[in-house]
N, C-alpha and C positions, 0 to 999 in steps of 0.2 A: 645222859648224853648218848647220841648213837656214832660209833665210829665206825670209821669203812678205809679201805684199800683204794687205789686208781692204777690200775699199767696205763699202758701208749705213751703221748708226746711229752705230758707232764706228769709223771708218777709221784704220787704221795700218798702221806695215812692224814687223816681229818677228823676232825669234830662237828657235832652240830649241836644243838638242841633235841628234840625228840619232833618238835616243828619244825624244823629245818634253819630254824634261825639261828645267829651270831654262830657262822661256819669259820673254823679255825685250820690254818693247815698248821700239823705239827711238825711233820717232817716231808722234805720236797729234795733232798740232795743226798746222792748217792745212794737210790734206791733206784729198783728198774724195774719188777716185778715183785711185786708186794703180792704176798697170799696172804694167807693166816693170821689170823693179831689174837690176843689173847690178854683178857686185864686180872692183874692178882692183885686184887683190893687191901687183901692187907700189907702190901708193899706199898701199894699207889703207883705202880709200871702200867705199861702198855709195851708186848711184846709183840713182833711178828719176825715172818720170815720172808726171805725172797729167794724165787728158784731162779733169777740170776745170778747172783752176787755170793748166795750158798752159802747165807750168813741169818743166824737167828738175834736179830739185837733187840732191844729194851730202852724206854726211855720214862720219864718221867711223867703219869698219866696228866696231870694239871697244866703243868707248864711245857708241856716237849723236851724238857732242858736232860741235861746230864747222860747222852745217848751213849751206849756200850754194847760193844759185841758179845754176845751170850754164846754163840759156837760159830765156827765158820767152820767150812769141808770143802771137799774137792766133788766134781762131778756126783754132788749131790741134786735132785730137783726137788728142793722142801716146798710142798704143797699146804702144810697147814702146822697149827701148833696151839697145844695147849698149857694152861699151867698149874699146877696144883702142889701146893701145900710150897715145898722145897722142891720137886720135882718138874722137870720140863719135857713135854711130850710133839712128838712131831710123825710127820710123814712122808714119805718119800716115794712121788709117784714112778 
């Protein structure tokens, strides 16, 4: 699969094929600014962040389902994130 981020009018994280075929959106509400996504396969998540909202969540990479807040902050602008092992890395422009 290739996944991607969208800001502007309709913000979401997606799915596609590597073709471009059978496009899925997995999450469309209460995001504003999607940066960073990040997949830790041996969980099966799909993580990102947004430098609006200053929240890093996670959700179920297959289904979109079971979404959770991973950190949220104050006057942070998370630019990116990655995941490794147990560990969650990010940036802040």
């Amino acid at each position: 699969y290739l996944f991607w981020t969208e800001w502007g009018q309709s913000p979401c994280i997606g799915k596609a094929h590597l073709d471009g075929s059978e496009k899925v959106v997995l999450v469309s509400l209460g995001i504003a600014w999607p940066n960073g996504i990040s997949i830790d396969y041996e969980e099966n998540k799909l993580y990102w962040c947004d430098a609006r909202t200053d929240k890093i969540e996670r959700i179920d990479l297959e289904s979109g389902g079971n979404r959770e807040i991973v950190l949220s902050g104050s006057n942070v602008d998370m630019f990116s994130v990655a995941v490794f092992g147990a560990y969650i890395y990010w940036s802040d422009r």
